[in-house]
C-alpha positions in Angstrom: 13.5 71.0 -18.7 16.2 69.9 -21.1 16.7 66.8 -22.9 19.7 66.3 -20.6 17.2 65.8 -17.6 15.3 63.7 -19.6 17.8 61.2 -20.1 18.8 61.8 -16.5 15.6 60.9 -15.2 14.7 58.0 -17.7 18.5 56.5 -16.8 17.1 56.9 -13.1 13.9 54.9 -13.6 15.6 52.4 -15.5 18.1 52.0 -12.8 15.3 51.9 -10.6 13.7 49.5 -12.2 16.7 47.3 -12.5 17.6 47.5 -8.8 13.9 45.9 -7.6 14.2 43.6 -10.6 17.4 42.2 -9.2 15.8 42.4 -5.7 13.0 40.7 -6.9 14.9 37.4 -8.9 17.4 37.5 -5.4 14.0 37.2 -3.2 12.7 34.7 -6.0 15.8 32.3 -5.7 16.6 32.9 -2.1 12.6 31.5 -1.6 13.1 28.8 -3.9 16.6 27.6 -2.9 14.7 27.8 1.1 11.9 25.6 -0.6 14.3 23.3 -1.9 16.2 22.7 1.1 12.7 22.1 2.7 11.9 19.5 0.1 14.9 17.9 0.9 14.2 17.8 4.6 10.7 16.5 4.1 12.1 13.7 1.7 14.7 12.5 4.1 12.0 12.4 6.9 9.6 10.9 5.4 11.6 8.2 3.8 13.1 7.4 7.3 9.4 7.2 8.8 8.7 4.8 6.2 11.6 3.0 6.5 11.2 2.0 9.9 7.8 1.4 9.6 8.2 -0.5 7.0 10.9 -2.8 8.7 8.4 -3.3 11.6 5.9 -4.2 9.4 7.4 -6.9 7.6 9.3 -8.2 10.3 5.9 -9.2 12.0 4.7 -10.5 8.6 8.2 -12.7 7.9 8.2 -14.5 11.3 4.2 -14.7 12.1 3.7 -18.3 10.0 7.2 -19.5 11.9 6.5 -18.4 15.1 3.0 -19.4 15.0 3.9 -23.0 13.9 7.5 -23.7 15.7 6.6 -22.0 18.8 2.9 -21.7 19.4 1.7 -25.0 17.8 -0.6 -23.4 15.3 -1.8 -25.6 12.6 -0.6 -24.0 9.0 -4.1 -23.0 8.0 -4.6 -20.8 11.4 -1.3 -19.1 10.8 -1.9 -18.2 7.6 -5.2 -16.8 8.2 -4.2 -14.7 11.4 -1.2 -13.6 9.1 -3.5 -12.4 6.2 -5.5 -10.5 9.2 -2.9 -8.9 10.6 -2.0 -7.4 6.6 -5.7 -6.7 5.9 -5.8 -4.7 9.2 -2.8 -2.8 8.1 -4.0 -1.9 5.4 -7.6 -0.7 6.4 -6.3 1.3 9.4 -5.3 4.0 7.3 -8.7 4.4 6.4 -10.0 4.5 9.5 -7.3 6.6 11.0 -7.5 9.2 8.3 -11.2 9.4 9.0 -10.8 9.4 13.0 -8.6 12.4 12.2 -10.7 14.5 10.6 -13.8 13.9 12.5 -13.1 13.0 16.2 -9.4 13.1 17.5 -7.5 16.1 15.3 -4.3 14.7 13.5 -1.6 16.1 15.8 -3.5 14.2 19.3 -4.2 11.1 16.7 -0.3 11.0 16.1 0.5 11.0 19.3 -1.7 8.3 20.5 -0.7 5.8 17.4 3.2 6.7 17.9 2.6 5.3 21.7 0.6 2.3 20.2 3.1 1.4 18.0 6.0 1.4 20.0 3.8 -0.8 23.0 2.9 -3.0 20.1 6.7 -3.6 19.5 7.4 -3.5 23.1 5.2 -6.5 23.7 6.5 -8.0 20.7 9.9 -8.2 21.6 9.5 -9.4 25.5 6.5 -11.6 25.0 5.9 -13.0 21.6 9.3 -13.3 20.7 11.1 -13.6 24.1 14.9 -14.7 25.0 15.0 -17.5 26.5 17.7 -16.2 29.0 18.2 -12.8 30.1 21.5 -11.8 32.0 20.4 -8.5 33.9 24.1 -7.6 35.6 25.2 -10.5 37.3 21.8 -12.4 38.1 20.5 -14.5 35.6 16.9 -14.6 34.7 15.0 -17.4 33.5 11.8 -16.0 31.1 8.5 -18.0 31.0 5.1 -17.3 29.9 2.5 -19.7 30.0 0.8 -20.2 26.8 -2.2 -19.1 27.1 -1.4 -15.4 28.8 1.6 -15.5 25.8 -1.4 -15.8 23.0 -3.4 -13.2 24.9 -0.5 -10.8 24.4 0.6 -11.9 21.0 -3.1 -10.6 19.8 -2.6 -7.3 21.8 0.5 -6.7 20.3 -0.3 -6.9 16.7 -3.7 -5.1 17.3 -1.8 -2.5 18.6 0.9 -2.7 15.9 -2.1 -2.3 13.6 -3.6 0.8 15.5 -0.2 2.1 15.3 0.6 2.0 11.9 -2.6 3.1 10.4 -2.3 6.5 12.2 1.4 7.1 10.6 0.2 5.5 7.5 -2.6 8.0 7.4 -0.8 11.3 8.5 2.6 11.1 8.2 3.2 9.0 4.9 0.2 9.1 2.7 0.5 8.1 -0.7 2.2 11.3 -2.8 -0.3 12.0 -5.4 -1.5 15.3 -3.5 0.5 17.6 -6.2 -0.4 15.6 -9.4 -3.4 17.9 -10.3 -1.2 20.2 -13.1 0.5 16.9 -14.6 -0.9 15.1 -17.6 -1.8 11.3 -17.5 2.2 10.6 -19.3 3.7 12.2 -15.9 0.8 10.6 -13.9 2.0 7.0 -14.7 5.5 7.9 -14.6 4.9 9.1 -11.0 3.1 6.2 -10.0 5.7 3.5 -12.2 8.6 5.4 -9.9 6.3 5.7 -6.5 6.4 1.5 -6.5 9.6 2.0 -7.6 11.2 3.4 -4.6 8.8 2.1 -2.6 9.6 -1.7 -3.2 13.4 -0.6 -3.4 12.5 0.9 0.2 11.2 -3.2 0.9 14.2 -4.9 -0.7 16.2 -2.9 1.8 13.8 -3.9 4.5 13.7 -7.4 4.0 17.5 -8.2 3.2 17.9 -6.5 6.7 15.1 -8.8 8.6 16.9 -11.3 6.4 20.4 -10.4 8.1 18.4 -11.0 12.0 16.5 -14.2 11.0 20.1 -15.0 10.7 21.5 -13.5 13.4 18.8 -15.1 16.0 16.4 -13.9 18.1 18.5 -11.4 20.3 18.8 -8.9 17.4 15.1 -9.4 16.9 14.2 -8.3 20.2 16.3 -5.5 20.6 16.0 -3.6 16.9 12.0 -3.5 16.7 11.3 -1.2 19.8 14.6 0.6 18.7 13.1 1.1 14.8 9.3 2.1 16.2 11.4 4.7 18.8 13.7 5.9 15.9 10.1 6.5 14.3 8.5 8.3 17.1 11.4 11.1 17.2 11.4 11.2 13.7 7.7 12.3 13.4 8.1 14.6 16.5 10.7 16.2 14.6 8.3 17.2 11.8 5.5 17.5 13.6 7.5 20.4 15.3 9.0 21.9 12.3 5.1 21.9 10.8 6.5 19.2 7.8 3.8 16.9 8.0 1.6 17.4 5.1 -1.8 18.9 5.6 -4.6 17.3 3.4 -7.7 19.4 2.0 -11.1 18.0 3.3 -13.2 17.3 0.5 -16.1 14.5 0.0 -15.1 11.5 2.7 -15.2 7.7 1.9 -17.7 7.8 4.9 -19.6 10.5 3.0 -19.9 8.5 -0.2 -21.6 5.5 1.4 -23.5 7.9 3.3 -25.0 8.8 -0.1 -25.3 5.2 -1.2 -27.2 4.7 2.1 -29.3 7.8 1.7 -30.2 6.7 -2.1 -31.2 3.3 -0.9 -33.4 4.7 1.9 -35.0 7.4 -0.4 -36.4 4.9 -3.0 -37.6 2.6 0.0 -39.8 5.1 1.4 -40.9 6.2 -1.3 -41.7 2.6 -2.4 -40.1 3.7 -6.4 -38.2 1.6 -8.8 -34.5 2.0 -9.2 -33.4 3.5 -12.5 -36.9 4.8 -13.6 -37.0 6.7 -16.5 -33.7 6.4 -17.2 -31.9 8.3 -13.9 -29.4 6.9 -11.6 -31.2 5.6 -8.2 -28.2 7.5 -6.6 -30.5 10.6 -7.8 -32.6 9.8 -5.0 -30.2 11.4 -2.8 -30.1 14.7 -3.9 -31.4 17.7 -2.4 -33.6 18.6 -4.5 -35.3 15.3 -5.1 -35.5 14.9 -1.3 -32.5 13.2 -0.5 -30.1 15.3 2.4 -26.9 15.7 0.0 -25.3 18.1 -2.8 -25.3 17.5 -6.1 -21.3 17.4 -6.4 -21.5 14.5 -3.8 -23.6 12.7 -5.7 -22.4 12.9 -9.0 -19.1 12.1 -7.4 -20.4 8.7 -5.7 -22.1 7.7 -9.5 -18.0 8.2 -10.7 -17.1 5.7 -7.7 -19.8 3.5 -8.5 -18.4 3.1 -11.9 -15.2 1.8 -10.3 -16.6 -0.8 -8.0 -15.9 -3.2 -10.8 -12.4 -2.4 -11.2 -12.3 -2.8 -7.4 -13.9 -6.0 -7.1 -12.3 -7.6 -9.5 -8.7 -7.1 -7.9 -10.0 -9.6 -4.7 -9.2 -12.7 -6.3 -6.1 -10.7 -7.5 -4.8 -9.6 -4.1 -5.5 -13.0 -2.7 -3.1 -14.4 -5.4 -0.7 -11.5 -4.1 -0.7 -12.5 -0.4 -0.2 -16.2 -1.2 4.1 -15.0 -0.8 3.2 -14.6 3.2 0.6 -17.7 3.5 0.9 -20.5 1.0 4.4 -19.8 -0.7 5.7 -19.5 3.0 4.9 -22.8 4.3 6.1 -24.1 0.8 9.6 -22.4 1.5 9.6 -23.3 5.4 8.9 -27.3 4.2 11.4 -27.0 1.6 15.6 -27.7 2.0 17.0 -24.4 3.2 20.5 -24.9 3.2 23.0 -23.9 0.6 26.5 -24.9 0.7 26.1 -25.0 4.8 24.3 -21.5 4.8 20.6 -21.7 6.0 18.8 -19.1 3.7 16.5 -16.8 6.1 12.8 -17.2 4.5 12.6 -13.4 4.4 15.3 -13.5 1.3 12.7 -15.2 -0.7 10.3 -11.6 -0.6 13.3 -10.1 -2.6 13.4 -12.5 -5.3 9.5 -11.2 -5.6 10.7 -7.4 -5.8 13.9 -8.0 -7.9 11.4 -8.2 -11.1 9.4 -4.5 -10.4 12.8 -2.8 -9.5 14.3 -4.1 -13.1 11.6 -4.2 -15.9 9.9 -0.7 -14.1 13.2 1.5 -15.6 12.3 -0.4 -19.3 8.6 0.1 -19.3 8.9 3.4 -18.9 11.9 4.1 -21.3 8.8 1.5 -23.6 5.4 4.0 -22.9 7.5 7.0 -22.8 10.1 6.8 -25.9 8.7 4.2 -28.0 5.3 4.5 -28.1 4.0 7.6 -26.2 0.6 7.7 -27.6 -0.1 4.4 -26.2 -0.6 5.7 -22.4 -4.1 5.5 -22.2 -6.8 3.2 -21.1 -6.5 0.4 -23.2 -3.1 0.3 -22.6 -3.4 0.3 -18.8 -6.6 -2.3 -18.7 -4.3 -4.8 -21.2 -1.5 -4.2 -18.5 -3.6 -5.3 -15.8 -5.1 -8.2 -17.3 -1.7 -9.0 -18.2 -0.6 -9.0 -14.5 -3.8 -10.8 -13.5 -3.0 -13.7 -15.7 0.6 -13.6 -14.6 -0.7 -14.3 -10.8 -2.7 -16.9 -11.7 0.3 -18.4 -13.5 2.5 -18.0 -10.8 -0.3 -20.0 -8.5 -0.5 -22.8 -11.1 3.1 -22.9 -11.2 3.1 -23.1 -7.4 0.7 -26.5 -7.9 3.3 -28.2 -9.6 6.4 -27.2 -7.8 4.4 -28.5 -4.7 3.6 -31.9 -6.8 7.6 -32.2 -7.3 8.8 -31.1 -3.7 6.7 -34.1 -2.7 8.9 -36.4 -4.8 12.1 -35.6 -2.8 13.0 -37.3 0.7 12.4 -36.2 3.7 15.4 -34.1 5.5 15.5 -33.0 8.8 16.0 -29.4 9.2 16.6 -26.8 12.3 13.9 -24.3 12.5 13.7 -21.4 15.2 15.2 -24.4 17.3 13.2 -27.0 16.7 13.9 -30.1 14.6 11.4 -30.1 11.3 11.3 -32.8 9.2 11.0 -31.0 5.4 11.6 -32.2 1.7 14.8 -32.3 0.9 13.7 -30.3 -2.5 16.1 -27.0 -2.3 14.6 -24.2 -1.9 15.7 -22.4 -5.3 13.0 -24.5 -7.5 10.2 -21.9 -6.0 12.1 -18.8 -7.2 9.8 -19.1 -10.2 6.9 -18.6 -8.7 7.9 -15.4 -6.8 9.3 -13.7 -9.6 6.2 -14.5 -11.8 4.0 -12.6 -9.0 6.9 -9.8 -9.1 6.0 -9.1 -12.6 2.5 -9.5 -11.9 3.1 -6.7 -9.1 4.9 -4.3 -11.5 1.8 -4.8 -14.4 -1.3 -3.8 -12.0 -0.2 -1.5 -9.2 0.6 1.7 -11.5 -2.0 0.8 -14.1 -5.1 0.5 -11.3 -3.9 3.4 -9.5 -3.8 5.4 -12.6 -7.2 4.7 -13.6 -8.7 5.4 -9.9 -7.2 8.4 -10.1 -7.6 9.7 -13.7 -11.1 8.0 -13.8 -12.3 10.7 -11.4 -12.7 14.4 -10.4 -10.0 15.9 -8.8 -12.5 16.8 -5.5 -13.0 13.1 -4.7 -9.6 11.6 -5.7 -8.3 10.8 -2.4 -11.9 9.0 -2.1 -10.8 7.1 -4.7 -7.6 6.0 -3.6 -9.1 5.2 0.2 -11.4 3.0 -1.9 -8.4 1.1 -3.5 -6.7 1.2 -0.2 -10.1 -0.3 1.3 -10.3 -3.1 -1.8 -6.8 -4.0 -1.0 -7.1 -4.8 2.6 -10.7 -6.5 1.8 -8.5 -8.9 -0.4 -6.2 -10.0 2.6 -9.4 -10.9 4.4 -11.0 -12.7 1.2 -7.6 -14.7 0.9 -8.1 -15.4 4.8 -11.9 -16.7 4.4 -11.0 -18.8 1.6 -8.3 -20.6 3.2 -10.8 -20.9 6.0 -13.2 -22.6 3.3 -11.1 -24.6 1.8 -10.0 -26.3 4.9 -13.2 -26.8 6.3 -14.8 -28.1 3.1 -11.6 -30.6 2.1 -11.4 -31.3 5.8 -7.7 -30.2 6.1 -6.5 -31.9 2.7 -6.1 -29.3 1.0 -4.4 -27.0 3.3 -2.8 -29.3 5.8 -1.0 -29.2 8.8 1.6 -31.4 7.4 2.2 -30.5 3.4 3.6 -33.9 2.7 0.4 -35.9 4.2 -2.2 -33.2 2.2 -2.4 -32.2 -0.9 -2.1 -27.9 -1.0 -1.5 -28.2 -4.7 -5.2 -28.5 -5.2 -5.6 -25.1 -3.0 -3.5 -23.5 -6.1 -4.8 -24.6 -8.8 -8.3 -24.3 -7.3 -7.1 -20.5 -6.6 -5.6 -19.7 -10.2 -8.7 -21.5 -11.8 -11.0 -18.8 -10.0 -8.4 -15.8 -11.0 -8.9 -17.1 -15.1 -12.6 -16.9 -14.0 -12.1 -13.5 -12.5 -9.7 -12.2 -15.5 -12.7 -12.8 -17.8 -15.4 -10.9 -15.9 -13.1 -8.1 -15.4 -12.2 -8.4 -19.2 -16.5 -8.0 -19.9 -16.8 -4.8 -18.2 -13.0 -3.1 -18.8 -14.3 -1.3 -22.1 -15.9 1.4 -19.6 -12.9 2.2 -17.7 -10.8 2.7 -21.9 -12.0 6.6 -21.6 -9.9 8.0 -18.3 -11.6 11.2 -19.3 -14.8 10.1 -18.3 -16.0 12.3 -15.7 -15.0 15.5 -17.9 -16.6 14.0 -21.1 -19.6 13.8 -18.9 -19.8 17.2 -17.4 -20.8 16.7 -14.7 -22.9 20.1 -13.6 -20.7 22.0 -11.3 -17.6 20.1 -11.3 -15.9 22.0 -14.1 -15.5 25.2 -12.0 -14.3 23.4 -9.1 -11.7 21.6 -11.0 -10.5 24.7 -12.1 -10.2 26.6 -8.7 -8.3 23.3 -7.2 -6.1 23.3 -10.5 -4.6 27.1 -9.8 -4.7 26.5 -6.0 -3.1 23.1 -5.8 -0.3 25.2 -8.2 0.4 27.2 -5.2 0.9 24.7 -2.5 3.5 22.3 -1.4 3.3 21.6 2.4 2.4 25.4 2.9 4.4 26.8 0.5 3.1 29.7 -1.3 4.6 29.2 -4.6 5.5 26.1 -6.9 8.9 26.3 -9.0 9.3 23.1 -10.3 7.3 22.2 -13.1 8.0 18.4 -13.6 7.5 15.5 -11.7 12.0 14.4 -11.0 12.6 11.3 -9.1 13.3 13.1 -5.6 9.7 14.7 -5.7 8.3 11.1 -6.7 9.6 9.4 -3.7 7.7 12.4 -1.1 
């Protein structure tokens, strides 16, 4: 064979070679340009099913303490309790939904029986809670009346189904977006989670200017645009539900699993009549297999990290009841004080924005701060001094409320149309509370990212979602501790300090009693935050077994994005923050 050939035959194989190399990179890029455009889809979809949940959501919240008050003769005290309920439920429904999902109903039947629950929650909403007093059905005109009592009934079985409702989509359809964080470092990590609240209260500003626009616009807007949002909803899940875009979680160890081994520990040691902690162990040892308990050791040693993060949990209570004082106390402050501007009556919805004007400003310059100017300072200590910052902001913000309630007391009395009734409210306008709701804003933008950073980095990657249902679970528990205390506070004081009529009571002492219990709460969360400094604890540990599986959901979780086979992007940009 001659050299000629040669040459021949290598130019052949190198053509060869070239021709499936280009087939390869057009395969490559035609996949990746597909996954793209899938990403895209899945953003816009999801961000329209939060959107109109969303808008439901806080459309209930904004009108339950006027409704409740003006129409249904609640005193202020009820209202606000069955209005910190309803949130607490919200929140908590997730939980339950996710877990009803897994174990009982499947997700796909799930979604289909919360999508119907939602929209008859809005249904019996519009016609019943909120009804028109006339209705003009083609010539005939229609007078509507329900009696009180069977309108109450129905008020309840609307939110409750509201609740049902929006747990399920909450659960399924928009769960929080840290499923592909496994690859990124903690830097990205708090980036993500600074530009998840981000958009997410960006999504609520355009929410609540827009219940803003229909508190204006009266109650015949209201009735027609909440079934037409939850229905909007519906067709927008169906549609990804069809095109298989809905996001499919791995099961790994359950919230219902962990206090399953808290409960199995507990029983263990009874029986066997032994003192917790002996010689030195963890009583949660008890629950292991091969001490006699019924459960593996990675579920253990996974509910001894969560255990370590009760603290952190428990401690942001008093916080979230500071939080929801914007849809209870700060509310009836608002509603009592002079709305009207230059002959414009200002919607009491436009007073949430004020609250998420701070997060969507300072958010851009703390990151530009952690990330340009002093990158090495992203760690624990950072993120504990950044909640205790936001904690003592809250209880500012409360105290601050105290006195701004002490000077709206000072003005005279106005009379002012509500819902259309005549109220009788201090003439104080209603711009000397802004204060207060920016002060919880920038509490808001301090301890979101930095607790949901540390209940994620804090932990294994197996029982991270655990985690975050925990933090979901703390959050709601703090709507019902902010209900119970107003409950308490009432009954103790007998009414005085939360009373029916602000300017015959004295709700100032409710605040400052509330931000003297958060300075109490920010020092018992400052004694125990050293722990929580290393977010490396459970791989400093080493946890037997753990390391492995870390690994193996490391290089798979590089392969997946909503049943993808390959990931391309290797950053976290803003459009894959807000999925």
């Amino acid at each position: 064979m001659s050299v000629i050939d040669f040459k021949i035959s290598d130019e052949g194989v190198l053509l060869n070679q070239s021709t499936k190399k280009e087939k390869t990179i057009r395969h490559v890029g035609y996949f990746s340009s597909s996954c793209s455009a899938k990403k895209i889809q899945i953003g816009l979809c999801l961000l329209l099913v939060e959107l109109c949940e969303r808008f439901t959501f806080f459309e209930v919240v904004c009108n339950m303490i006027p409704f409740c008050t003006v129409k249904l003769g609640y005193r202020n005290y009820q209202a606000a309790i069955l209005n910190l309920c309803f949130i607490g439920t919200s929140i908590l429904s997730p939980v339950f939904a996710g877990w009803l999902a897994d174990v009982c109903l499947g997700r796909n039947k799930l979604l289909y029986i919360c999508l119907f629950l939602h929209f008859l929650g809005t249904a019996l909403l519009s016609v019943v809670a909120f009804p028109l007093e006339d209705v003009y059905v083609g010539t005939y005109h229609v007078v509507t009346h329900v009696a009180q009592e069977e309108q109450n009934r129905l008020f309840y079985a609307a939110l409750l189904t509201i609740c049902l409702g929006t747990g399920g989509i909450r659960a399924i359809v928009c769960p929080l977006g840290a499923y592909s964080l496994q690859e990124y470092g903690s830097k990205k990590q708090m980036s993500f989670f600074n530009w998840f609240y981000w958009l997410t209260n960006l999504n609520a500003t355009i929410v609540f200017l827009g219940i803003s626009y229909i508190q204006h616009s009266g109650a015949q807007a209201l009735v027609l645009i909440i079934p037409f949002m939850s229905t909007l909803m519906a067709l927008i899940t169906l549609h990804m539900m069809y095109w298989k875009l809905i996001y499919q979680p791995e099961k790994c160890c359950s919230l219902l699993t962990t206090f399953e081994v808290f409960v199995n520990a507990l029983k263990t040691c009874c029986l066997r009549y032994c003192h917790l902690g002996r010689d030195g162990t963890s009583w949660l040892d008890h629950a292991k297999e091969n001490t006699g308990g019924g459960y593996s050791e990675l579920h253990v040693e996974g509910a001894k990290v969560l255990l370590l993060l009760f603290p952190l949990f428990t401690f942001q209570l008093l916080y979230r009841t500071c939080i929801m004082q914007i849809p209870s106390g700060y509310y009836l402050q608002t509603m009592n004080s002079n709305l009207h501007l230059d002959g414009f009556l200002l919607p009491v919805a436009a007073m949430n924005v004020i609250s998420i004007l701070p997060l969507l400003i300072l958010v851009p310059f703390m990151e530009y701060f952690s990330t340009c100017l002093l990158p090495s300072k992203r760690n624990g200590p950072f993120l504990l001094a950044c909640i205790i910052a936001g904690n003592l902001t809250a209880a500012l913000s409360v105290m601050v409320a105290g006195f701004f309630e002490i000077h709206r007391k000072h003005f005279p009395a106005v009379e002012q149309t509500l819902l259309g009734k005549v109220l009788t409210v201090s003439s104080m306008p209603y711009f000397h509370l802004v204060l207060q709701y920016i002060l919880l804003g920038v509490a808001e933008t301090l301890v979101n990212p930095a607790v949901s950073v540390i209940s994620y980095k804090f932990v294994p990657s197996s029982i991270r979602g655990t985690s975050m249902s925990f933090l979901t679970l703390f959050n709601g528990l703090g709507c019902f501790t902010g209900a119970l205390l107003v409950e308490l506070v009432y009954l103790i004081s007998e009414g005085n300090w939360f009373p029916n009529t602000l300017n015959k009571g004295n709700l100032e002492s409710f605040f400052f009693f509330l931000a003297s219990l958060t300075l109490l709460n920010v020092l018992g969360f400052w004694s125990v935050s050293q722990r929580y400094c290393n977010l490396n604890h459970f791989n400093a540990q080493k946890i037997g077994g753990s390391n492995l599986e870390e690994t193996f959901l490391l290089h798979e979780k590089s392969l997946k994005f909503y049943g993808s086979i390959q990931e391309f992007s290797s950053s976290i940009d803003l459009w894959e923050t807000a999925l």
